[in-house]
N, C-alpha and C positions, 0 to 999 in steps of 0.2 A: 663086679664082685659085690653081693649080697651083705649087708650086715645085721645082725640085731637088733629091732628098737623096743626099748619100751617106750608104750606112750601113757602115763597115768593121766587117767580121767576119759569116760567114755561116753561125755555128753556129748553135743551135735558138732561142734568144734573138732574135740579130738577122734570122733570115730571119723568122720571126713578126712582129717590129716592120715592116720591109721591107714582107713585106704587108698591116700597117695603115696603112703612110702609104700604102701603092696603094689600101687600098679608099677614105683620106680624096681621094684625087686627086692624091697628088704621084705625081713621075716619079724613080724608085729607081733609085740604081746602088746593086749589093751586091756589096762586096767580098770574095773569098774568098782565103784565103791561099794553097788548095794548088790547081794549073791544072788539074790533073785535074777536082779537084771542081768548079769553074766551069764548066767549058767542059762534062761533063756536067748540070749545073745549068741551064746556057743551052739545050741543047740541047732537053732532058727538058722543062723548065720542072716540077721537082719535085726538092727538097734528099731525096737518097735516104735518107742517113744520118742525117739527126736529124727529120726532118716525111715521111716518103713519103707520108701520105695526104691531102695539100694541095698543089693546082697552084700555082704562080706565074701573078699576072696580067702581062697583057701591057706595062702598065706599070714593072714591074721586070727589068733588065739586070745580068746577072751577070758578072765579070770577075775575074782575079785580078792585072792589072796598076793598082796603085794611084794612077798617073799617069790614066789614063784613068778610072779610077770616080770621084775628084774632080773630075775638067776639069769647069768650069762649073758646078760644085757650089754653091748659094746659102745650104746649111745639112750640115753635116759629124755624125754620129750614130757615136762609137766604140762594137762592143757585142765585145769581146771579155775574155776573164778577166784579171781584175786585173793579174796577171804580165803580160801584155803588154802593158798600156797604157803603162809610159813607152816602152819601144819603138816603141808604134805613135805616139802624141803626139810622139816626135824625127822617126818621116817625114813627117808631118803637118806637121809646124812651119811652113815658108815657103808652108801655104796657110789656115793658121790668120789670117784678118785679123779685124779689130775686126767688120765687115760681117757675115762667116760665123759669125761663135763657134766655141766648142766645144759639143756635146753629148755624154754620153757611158750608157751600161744595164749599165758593169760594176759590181762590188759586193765589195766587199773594200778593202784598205790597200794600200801602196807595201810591196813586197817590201824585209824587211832594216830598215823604220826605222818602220812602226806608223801610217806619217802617213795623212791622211786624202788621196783621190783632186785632189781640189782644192789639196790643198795642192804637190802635186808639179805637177800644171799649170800652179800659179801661178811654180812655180821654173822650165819647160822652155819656156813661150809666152808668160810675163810678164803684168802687170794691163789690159794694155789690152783681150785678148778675153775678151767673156762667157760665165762658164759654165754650164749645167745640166744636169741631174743626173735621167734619167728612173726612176720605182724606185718599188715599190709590190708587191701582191701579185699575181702575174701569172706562170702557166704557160704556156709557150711554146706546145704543143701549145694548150691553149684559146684563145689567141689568135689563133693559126691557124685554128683552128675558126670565130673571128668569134662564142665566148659573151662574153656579158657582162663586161667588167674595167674599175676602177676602177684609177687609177694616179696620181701626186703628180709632178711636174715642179718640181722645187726649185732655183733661181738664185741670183745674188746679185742681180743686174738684175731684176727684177718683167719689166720689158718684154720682156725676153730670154726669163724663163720660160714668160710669158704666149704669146707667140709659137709656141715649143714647143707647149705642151698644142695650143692651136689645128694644129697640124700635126696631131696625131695623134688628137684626140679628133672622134667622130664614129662611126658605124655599130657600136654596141653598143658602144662602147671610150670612156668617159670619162675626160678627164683633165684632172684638179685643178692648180694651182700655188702655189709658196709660196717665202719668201724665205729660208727656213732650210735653206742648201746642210748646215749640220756634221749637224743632225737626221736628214737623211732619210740623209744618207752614213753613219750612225751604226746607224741601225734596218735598213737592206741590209747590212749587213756583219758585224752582230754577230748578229742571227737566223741565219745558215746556221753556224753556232757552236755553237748553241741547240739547234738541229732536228738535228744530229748526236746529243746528249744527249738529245734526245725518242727517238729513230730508236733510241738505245742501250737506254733505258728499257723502248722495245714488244718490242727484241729479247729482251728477258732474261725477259718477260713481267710485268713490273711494273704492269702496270694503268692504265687510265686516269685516277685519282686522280693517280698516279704525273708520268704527262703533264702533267693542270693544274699540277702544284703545279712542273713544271721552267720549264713556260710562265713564268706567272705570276712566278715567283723569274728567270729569266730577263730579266724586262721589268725587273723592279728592281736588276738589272747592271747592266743598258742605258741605263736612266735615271740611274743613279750616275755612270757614264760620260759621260753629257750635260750631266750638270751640269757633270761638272767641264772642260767644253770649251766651257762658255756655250751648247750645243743648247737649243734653246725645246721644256720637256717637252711641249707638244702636238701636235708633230709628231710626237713615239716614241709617242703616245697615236692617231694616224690614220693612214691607211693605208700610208706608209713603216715606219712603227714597227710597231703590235700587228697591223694588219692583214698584212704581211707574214710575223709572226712567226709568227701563228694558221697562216696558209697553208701553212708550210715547215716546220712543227711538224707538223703533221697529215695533208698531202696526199701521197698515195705517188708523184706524179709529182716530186715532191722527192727533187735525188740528194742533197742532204747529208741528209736523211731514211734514203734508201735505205742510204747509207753506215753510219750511227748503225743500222739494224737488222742490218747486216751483221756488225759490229763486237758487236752485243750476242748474237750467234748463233756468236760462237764464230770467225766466218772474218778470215782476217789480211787488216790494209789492202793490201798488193796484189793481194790478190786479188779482193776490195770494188770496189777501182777498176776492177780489167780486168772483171767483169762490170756494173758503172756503164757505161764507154764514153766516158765525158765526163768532164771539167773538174769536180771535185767542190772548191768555190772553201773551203768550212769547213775544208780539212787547211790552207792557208795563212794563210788569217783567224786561225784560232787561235792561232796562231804570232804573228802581226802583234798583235791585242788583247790577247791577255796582255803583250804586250809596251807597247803603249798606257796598260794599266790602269796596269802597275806606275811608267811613267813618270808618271802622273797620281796617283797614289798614291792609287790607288782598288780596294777588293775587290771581285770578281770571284768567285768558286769555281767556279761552273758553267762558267764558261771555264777557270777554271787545270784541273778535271779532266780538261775535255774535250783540251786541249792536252797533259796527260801519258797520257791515253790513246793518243793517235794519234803522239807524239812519245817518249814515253820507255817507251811497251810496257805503263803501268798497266792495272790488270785494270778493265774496264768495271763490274762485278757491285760491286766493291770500291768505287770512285768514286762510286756511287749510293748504299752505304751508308756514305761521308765524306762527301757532302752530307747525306745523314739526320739523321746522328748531330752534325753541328754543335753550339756551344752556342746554351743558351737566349737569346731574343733579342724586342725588338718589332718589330713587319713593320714598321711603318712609320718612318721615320727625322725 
């Protein structure tokens, strides 16, 4: 049985999810912000700018009037970049009911206070709607494609989330569920952070040794940071967590990847970004989790570098040799 989705926001992310819930059977409204781009998008039936070599099925309707892409909407899907979500969550609000929930595929913090996505939902649409949280390792472009992805659907509601993956898992597209919304919001937001510092690493030519060991030291940020917010470490251990990280760390279809090589090659962030093209969501996250850590009173380095590289002009080359030269210490805590 077929449902309704809206999916707002129809960059390369949500027109991908879009048409995985078309290939599972639902009936997609995608909402796009700019009218141009919809009404060519509807037309075309192909997002020129972020997917040109994947049609749209007939099943997905394209719009940019957000009135119309909810009407009758039975399940609500935000997939736009952090920074917009409380905006888009205040138009959203009076069709937000307990019935529809929320869902949402952005990844980062609340612009200005560090907090985590749920946590600012819970202050703009209040506890009675259910949240989750779709997030895992997953390039827009291969899911487009229809290869193989595994992905984690994280709620506070079990039934909410469970509900979720059922929408979207099916024709080479698995998806898992679990009850640990802080985890998996943790392991999406602090990986594109991460993978800037891998991205900075390959730029400078530092090696692949170089790579594992920012991974690897990465994960143990991450998990210091989970703790201290009650995240259950084996969600930052499956596929929201390391499996994202390995992905976004490694895969050059990754723009906060893309950015971290840019940056360790010498070329200044605006000009990283204007050849990106896209929302590179780690120059924000940075900002917000440094800012997380230190309220948590939790060390971080690979973040605080990564943060004064992109924020206060430090030299990439430099950063890697003040995480080097650290003191001595045991890995494990």
């Amino acid at each position: 049985m077929s449902s309704r989705v809206a999916v707002i926001g129809a960059g390369s992310w949500g027109t991908a999810l879009a048409m995985q819930l078309a290939r599972t059977g639902q009936v997609v409204n995608l909402w796009a912000r700019d009218a141009a781009q919809a009404e060519v998008m509807q037309h075309e039936r192909v997002n020129r700018r972020y997917l040109p070599d994947f049609q749209l099925a007939e099943n997905i309707s394209v719009s940019s009037d957000l009135d119309q892409s909810v009407d009758q909407a039975e399940r609500i899907l935000i997939v736009t970049p952090s920074h917009a979500f409380p905006d888009t969550l205040e138009a959203l609000k009076p069709r937000l009911t307990p019935d529809i929930g929320l869902a949402w595929a952005s990844k980062g913090f609340e612009p200005g206070s560090g907090r985590l996505l749920h946590e600012l939902a819970l202050d703009i649409i209040g506890p009675g709607v259910p949240q989750a949280l779709v997030t895992g390792p997953s390039f827009a472009k291969e899911v487009a494609a229809g290869l193989p992805t595994a992905v984690t659907v994280a709620a506070s509601d079990p039934n909410f989330g469970k509900s979720w993956a059922a929408l979207l898992h099916g024709q080479g597209f698995r998806a898992y569920y679990t009850a640990d919304l802080i985890g998996a919001e943790l392991g999406g937001a602090i990986k594109n952070v991460l993978a800037v510092a891998c991205g900075m690493a390959d730029g400078l030519g530092l090696g692949a040794n170089t790579r594992a060991a920012l991974i690897t030291r990465g994960l143990a940020e991450t998990l210091r940071l989970g703790k201290a917010l009650d995240a259950d470490p084996r969600t930052l251990m499956g596929l929201s967590g390391i499996g994202d990280l390995v992905l976004t760390c490694t895969g050059d279809l990754s723009r906060n990847r893309r950015l971290g090589l840019a940056l360790g090659q010498g070329k200044d962030l605006d000009a990283a970004v204007a050849e990106i093209g896209q929302v590179v969501e780690g120059i924000k996250t940075a900002e917000e989790a440094k800012r997380l850590a230190e309220r948590c009173n939790v060390e971080m380095p690979i973040v605080e570098q990564v943060h004064g590289i992109i924020h206060k002009g430090w030299s990439a080359r430099k950063g890697v040799q003040v995480l080097m030269e650290r003191e001595l210490k045991r890995e494990t805590e």
